[in-house]
Residue frames relative to the residue before (quaternion, step in Angstrom):
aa qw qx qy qz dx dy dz
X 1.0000 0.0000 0.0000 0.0000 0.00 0.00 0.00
X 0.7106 -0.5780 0.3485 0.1990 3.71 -1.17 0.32
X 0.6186 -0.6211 0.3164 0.3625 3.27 0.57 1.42
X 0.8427 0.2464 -0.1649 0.4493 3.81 0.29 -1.40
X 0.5676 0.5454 -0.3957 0.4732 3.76 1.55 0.48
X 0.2106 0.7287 -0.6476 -0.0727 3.82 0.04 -0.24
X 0.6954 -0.6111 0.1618 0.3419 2.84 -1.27 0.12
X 0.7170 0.2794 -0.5089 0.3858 3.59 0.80 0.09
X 0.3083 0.5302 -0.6786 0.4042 3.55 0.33 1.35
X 0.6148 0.5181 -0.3361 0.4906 3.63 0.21 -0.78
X 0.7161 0.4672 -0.2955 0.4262 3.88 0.70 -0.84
X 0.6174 0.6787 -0.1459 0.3698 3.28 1.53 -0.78
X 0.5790 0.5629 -0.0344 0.5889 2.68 1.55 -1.64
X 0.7597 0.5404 -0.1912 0.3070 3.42 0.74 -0.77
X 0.4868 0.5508 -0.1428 0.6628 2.93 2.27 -1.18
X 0.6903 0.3764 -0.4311 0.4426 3.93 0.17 -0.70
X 0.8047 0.4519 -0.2678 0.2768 3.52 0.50 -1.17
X 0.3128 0.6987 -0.4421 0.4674 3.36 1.55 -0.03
X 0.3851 0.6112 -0.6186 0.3090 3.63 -1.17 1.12
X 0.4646 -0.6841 0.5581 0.0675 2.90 -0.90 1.66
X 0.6851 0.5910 -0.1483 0.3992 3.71 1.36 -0.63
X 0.2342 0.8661 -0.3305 0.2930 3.12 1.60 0.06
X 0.0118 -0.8723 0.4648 0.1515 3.48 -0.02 0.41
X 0.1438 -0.6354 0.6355 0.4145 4.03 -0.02 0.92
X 0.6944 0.4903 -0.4740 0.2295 2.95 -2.68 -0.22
X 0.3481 0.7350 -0.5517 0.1851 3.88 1.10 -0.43
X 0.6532 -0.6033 0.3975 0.2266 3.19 -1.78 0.74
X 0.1234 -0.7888 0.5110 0.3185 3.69 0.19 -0.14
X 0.3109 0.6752 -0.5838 0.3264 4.11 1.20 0.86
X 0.3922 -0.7033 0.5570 0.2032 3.59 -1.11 0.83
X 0.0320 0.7359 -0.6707 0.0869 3.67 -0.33 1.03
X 0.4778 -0.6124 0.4688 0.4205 3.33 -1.77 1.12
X 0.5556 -0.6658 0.4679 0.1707 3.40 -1.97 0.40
X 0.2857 0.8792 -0.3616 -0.1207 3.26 0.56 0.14
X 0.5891 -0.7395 0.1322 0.2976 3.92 -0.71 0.36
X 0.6838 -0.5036 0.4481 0.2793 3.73 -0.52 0.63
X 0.6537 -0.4474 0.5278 0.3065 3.61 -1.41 1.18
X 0.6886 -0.6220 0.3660 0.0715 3.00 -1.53 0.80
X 0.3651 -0.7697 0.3480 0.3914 3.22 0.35 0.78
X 0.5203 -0.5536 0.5394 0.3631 4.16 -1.60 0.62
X 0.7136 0.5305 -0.3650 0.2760 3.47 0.24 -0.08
X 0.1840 0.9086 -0.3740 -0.0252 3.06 -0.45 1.26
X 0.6225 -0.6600 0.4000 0.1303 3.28 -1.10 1.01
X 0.2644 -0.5576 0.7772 0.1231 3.70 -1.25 1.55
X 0.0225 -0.7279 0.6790 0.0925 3.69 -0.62 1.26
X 0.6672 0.5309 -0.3655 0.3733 3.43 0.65 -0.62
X 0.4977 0.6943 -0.2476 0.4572 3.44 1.50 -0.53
X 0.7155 0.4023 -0.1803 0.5419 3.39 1.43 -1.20
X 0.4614 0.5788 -0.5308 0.4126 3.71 1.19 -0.55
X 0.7450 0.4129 -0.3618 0.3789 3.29 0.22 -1.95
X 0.8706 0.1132 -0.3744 0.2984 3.98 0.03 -0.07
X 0.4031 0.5476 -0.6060 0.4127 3.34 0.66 1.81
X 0.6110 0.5682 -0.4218 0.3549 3.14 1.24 -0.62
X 0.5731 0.6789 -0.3571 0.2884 3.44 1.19 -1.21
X 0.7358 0.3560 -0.3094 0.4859 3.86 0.97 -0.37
X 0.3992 0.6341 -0.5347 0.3906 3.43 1.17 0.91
X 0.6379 -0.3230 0.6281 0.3069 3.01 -1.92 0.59
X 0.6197 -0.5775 0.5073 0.1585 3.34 -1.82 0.62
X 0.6357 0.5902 -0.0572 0.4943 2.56 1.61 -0.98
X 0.4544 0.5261 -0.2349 0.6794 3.90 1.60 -0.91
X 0.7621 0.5095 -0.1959 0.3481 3.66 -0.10 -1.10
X 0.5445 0.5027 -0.0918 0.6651 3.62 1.29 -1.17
X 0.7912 0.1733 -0.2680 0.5217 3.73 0.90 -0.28
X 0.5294 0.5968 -0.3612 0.4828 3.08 0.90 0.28
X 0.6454 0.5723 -0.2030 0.4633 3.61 1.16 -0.71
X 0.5285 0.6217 -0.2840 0.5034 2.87 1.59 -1.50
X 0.8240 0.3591 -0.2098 0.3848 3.35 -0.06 -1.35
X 0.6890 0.5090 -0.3546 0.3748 3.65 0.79 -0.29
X 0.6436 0.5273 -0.2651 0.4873 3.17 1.37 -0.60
X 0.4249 0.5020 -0.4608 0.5959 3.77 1.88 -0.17
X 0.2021 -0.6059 0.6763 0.3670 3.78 0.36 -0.81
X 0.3122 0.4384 -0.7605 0.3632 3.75 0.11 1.62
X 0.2864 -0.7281 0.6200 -0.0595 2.72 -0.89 1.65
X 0.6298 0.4137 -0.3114 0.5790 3.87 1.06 -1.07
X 0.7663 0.3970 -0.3699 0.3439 3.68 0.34 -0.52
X 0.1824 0.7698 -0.4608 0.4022 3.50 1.61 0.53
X 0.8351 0.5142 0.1167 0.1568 2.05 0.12 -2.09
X 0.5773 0.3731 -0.2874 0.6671 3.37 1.79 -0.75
X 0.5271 0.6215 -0.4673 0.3428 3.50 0.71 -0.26
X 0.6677 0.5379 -0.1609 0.4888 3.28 0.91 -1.49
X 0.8252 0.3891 -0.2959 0.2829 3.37 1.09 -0.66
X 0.1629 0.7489 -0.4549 0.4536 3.14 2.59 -0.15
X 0.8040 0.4383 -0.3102 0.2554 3.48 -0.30 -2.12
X 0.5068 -0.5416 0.6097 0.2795 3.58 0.83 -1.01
X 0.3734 0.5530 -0.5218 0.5315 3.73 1.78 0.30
X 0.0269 -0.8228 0.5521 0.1322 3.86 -0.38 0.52
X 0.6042 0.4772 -0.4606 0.4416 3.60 1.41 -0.22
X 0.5899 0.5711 -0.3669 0.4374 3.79 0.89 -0.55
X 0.7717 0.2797 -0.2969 0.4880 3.44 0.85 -0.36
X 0.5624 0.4689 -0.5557 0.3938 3.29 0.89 0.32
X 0.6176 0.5698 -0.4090 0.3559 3.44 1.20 -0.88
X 0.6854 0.5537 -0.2876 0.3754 3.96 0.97 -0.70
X 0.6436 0.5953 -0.3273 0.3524 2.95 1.31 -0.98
X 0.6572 0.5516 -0.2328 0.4578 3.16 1.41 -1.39
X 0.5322 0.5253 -0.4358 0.5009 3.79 1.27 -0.57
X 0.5672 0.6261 -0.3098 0.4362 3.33 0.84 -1.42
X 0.7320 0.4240 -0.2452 0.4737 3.95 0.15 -0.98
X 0.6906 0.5345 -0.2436 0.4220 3.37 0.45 -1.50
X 0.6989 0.3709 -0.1881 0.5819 3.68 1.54 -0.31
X 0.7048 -0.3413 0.0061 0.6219 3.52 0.90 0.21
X 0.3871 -0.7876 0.4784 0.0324 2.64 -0.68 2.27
X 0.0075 -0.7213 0.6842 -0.1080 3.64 -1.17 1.04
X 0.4296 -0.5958 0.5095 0.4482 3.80 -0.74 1.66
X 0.6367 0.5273 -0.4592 0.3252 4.60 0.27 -0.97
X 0.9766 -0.0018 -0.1964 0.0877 3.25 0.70 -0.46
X 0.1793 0.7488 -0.4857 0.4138 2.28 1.61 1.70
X 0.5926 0.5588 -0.3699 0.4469 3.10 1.59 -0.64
X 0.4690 0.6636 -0.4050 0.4191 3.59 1.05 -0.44
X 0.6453 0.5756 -0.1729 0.4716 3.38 0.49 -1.84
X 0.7356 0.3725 -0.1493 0.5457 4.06 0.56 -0.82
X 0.6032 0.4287 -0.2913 0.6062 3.60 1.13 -0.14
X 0.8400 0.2333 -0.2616 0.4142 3.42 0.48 -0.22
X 0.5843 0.3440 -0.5096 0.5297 3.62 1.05 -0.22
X 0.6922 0.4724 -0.5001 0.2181 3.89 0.71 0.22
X 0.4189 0.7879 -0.2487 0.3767 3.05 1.90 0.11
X 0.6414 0.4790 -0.1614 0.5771 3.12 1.52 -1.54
X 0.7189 0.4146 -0.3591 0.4271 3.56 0.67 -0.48
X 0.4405 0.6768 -0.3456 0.4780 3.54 1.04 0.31
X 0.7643 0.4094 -0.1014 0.4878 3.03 0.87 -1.74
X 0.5931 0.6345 -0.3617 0.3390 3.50 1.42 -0.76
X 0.1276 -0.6693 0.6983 0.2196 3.48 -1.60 0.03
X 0.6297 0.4604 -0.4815 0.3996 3.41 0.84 0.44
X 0.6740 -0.6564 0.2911 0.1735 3.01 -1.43 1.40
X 0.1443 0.9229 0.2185 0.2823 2.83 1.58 -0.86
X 0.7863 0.2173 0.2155 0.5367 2.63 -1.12 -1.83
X 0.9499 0.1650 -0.1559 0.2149 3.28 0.03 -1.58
X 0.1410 0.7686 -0.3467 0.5188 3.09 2.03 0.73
X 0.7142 0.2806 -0.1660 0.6194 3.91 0.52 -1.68
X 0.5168 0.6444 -0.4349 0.3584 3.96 0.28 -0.67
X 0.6327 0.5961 -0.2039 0.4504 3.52 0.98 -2.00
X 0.7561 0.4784 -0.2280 0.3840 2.74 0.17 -1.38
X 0.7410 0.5069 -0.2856 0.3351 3.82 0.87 -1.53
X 0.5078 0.7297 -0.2810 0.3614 3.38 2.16 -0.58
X 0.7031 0.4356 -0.2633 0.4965 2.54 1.13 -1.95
X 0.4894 0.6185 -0.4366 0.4329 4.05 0.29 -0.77
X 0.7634 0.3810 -0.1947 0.4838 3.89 0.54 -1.21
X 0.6242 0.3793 -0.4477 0.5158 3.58 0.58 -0.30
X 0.7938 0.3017 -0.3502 0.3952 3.61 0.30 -0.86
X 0.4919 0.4173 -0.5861 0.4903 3.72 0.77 0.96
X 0.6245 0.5295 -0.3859 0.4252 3.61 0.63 -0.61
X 0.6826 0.4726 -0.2671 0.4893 3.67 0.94 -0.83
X 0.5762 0.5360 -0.3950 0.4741 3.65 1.19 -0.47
X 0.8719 0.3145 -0.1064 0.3601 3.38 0.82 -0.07
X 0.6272 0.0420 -0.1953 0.7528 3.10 1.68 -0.06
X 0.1417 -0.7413 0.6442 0.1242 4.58 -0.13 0.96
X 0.8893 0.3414 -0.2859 0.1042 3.36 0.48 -0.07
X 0.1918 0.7741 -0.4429 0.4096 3.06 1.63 1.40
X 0.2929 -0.8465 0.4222 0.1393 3.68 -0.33 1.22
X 0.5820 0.5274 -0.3301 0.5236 3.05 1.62 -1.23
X 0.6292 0.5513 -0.3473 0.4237 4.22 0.75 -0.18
X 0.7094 0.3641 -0.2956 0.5260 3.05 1.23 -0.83
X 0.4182 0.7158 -0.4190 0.3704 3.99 1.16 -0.34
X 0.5721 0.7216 -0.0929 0.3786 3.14 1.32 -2.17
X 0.7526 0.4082 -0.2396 0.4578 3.02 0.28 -1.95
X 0.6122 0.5033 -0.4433 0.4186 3.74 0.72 -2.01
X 0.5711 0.5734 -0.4877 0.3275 3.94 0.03 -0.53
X 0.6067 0.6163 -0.3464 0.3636 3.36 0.82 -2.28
X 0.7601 0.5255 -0.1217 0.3623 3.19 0.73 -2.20
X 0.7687 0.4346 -0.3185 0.3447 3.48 0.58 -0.12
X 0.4451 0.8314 -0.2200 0.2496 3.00 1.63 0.17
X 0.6792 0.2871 -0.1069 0.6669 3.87 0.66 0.15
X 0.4299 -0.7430 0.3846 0.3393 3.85 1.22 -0.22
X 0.5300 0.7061 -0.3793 0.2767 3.53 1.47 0.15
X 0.7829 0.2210 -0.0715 0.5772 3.59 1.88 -0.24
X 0.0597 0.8277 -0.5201 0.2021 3.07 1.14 1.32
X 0.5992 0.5004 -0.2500 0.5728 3.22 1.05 -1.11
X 0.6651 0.4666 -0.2745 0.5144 3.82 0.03 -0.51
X 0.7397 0.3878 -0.2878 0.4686 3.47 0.89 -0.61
X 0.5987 0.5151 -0.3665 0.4919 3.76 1.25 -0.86
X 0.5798 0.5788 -0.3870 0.4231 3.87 0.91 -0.86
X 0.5338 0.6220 -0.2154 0.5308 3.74 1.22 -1.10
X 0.7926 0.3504 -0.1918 0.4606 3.28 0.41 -1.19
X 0.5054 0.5460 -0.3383 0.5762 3.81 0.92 -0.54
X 0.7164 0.3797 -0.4204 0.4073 3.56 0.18 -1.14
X 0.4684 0.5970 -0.4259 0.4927 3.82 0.96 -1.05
X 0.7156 0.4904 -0.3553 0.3481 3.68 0.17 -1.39
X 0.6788 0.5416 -0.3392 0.3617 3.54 0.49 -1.75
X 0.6758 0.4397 -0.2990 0.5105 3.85 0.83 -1.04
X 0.8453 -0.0373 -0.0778 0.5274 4.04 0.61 -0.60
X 0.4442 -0.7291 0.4779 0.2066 3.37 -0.34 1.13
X 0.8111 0.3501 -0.0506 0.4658 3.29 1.03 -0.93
X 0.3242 0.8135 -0.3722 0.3076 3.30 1.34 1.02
X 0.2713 -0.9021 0.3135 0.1201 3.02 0.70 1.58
X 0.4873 0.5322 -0.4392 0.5351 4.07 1.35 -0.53
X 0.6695 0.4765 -0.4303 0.3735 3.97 0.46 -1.02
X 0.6741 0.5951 -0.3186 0.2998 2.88 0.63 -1.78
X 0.6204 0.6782 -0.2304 0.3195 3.28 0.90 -1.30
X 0.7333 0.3974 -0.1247 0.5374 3.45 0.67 -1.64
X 0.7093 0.4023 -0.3867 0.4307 3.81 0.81 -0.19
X 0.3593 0.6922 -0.3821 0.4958 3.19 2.03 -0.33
X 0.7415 0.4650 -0.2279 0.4266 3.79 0.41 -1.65
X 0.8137 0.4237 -0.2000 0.3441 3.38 0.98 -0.79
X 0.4713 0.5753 -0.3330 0.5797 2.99 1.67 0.19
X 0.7413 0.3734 -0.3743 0.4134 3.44 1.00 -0.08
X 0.6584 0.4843 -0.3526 0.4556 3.18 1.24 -0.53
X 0.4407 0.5036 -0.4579 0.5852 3.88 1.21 0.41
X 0.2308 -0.7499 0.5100 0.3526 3.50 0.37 -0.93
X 0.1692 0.6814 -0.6307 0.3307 3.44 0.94 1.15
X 0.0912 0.7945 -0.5987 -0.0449 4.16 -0.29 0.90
X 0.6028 0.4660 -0.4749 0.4404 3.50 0.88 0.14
X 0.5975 0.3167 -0.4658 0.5707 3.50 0.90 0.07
X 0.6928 0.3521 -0.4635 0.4257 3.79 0.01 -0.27
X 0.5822 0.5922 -0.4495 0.3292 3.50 0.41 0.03
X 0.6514 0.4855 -0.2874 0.5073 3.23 1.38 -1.28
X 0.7200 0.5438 -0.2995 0.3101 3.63 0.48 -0.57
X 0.8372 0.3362 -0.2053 0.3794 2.77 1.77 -0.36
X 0.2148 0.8060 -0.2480 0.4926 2.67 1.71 0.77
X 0.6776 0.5519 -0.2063 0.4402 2.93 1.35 -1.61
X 0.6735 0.4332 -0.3038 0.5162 3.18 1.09 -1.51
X 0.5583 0.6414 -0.4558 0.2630 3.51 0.37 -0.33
X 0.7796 0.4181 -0.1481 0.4421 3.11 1.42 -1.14
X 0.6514 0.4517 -0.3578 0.4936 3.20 1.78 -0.05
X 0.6546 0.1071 -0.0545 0.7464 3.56 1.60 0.01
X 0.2345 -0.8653 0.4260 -0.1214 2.12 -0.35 2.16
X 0.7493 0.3164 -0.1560 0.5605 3.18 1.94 -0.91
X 0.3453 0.7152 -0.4926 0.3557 3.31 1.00 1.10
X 0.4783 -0.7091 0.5132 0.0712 3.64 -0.09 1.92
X 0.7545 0.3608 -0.3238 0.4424 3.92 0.74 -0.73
X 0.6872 0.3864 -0.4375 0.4325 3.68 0.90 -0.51
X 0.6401 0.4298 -0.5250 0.3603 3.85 0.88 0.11
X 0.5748 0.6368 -0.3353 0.3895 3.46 1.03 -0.07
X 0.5933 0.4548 -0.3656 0.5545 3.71 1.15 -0.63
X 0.6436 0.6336 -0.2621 0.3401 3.52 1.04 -1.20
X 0.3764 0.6597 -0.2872 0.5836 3.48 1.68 -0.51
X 0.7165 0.3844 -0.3211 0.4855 3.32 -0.06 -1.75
X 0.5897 0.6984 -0.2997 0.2732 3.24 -0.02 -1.85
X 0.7943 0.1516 -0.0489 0.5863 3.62 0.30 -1.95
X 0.4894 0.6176 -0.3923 0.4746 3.77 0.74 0.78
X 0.7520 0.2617 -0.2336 0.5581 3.28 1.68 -0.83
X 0.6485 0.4314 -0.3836 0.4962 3.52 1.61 0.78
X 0.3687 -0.8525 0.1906 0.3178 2.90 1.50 1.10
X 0.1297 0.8088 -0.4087 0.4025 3.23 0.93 1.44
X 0.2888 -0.8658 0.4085 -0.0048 3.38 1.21 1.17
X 0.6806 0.6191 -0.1795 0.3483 3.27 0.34 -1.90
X 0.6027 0.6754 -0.0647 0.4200 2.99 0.85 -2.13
X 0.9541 0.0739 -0.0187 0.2895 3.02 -0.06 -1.56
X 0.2481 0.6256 -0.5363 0.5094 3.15 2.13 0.92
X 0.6675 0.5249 -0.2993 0.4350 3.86 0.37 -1.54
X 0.6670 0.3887 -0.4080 0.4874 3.84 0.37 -1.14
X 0.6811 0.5339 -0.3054 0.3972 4.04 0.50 -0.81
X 0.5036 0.4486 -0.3416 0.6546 4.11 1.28 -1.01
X 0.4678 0.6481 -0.3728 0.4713 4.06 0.51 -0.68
X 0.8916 0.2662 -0.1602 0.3295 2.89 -0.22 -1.82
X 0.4999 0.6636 -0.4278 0.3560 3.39 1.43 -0.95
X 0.5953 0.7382 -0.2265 0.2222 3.17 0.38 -1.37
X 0.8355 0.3684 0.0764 0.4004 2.75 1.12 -1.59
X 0.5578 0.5329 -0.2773 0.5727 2.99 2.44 0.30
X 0.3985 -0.7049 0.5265 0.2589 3.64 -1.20 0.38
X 0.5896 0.6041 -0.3124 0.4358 3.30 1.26 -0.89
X 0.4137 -0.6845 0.5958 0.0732 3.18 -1.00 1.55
X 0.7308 0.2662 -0.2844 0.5605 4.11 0.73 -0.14
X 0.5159 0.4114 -0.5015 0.5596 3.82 1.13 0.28
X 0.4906 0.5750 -0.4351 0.4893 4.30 1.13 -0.77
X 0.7462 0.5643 -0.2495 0.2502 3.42 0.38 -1.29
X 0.6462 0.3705 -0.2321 0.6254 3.37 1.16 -1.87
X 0.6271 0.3315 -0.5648 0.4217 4.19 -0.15 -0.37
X 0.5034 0.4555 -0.4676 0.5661 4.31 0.47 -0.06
X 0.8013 0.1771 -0.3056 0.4829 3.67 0.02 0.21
X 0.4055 0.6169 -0.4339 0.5164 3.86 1.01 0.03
X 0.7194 0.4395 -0.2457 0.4785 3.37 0.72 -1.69
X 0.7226 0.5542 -0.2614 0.3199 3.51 0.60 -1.34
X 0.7171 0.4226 -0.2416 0.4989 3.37 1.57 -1.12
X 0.5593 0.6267 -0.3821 0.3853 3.63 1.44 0.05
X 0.8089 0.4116 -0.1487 0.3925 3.09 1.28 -1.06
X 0.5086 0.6080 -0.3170 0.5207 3.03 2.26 0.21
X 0.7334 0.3333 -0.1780 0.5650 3.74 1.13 -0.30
């Protein structure tokens, strides 16, 4: 799989793009994007500092004070983002921007509260996160529009709850029109074509990646699914012998040996 996907990205990804609201037929006109009322959910951040901080070192804490009491607010924040605390640094970064706004680190700020909502199990949480992302890319984009990997980001933010799917595919096209061969876009319009159940578009898209990454084990696996749900058997035995190949795991070897078996049994 792709280095910047593991696997609970992919799980993430999988949960935003889910949407029963999908609309096939979408326009492929570029229209500007612009963002959406604040979300109702609000958030005791300072509440959450005090129980991340509690699994600091004495020593983490004592810098952390230090720097708040300098009012370095950005250097919080990289602190927080050393530790691997990903809601604290989104929350600084975004303090950090919101005082002197910079497309880097708003783009920070949206990388990490989308991090923390990944990592979260609170419902919640990752409701307000979304939202603080989606807020941070479109400051980051207000100032530098032509970062793709921001605008990739956002199309994610935006697809979340199924109320800007559309808003997010426009986003993703625009990414396209500038690199045909943007494999992060391609990807997510790839996912969202399956979770509509558009498979002749998700087929092409993945195809594509198939041919631009060739040894990527995860696009012959979806492909499976994909020509399984176009009852294209053949296909999606070959895309699965493919994928095997291309795994090391001896229990990921195993379950595509029953994928295959249960494909060619039904």
């Amino acid at each position: 799989m792709r280095a910047y996907r593991n696997p609970l990205v992919v799980a993430f990804a999988v949960i935003l793009l889910c949407s029963a609201l999908f609309v096939k037929g979408f326009k492929s006109a570029v229209k500007k994007v612009e963002p959406k009322e604040e979300t109702a959910v609000v958030l005791d951040e300072e509440k959450l500092e005090e129980q991340k901080n509690a699994s600091l070192t004495t020593q983490q804490q004592e810098q952390l004070k230090q720097l708040r009491e300098q009012e370095d607010i950005l250097s919080v924040a990289v602190l927080y983002d050393s530790l691997k605390i990903a809601s604290m640094a989104g929350s600084y970064y975004y303090k950090a921007a919101e005082a002197k706004p910079t497309a880097v680190v708003w783009k920070k700020a949206g990388d990490s509260y989308l991090n923390a909502a990944r990592q979260s199990t609170d419902s919640l949480y990752v409701v307000f996160a979304v939202d603080r992302a989606k807020k941070a890319y479109f400051g980051s984009l207000k100032i530098d529009d032509s970062n793709a990997e921001v605008k990739n980001s956002l199309a994610l933010c935006m697809a979340q709850g199924g109320t800007e799917v559309m808003q997010a595919v426009t986003l993703l096209k625009e990414v396209l029109a500038a690199d045909s061969n943007n494999v992060q876009a391609i990807y997510t319009l790839g996912m969202l074509s399956i979770q509509s159940g558009q498979y002749d578009k998700a087929v092409e898209r993945f195809e594509k990646l198939r041919q631009l990454e060739p040894m990527n084990s995860e696009y012959y696996y979806y492909l499976a699914d994909i020509y399984s749900q176009l009852g294209q058997k053949d296909k999606a035995v070959k895309a699965l012998e493919v994928c095997k190949t291309l795994t090391t795991s001896e229990e990921a070897r195993k379950n595509i040996d029953e994928l295959i078996k249960d494909i060619k049994n039904n």
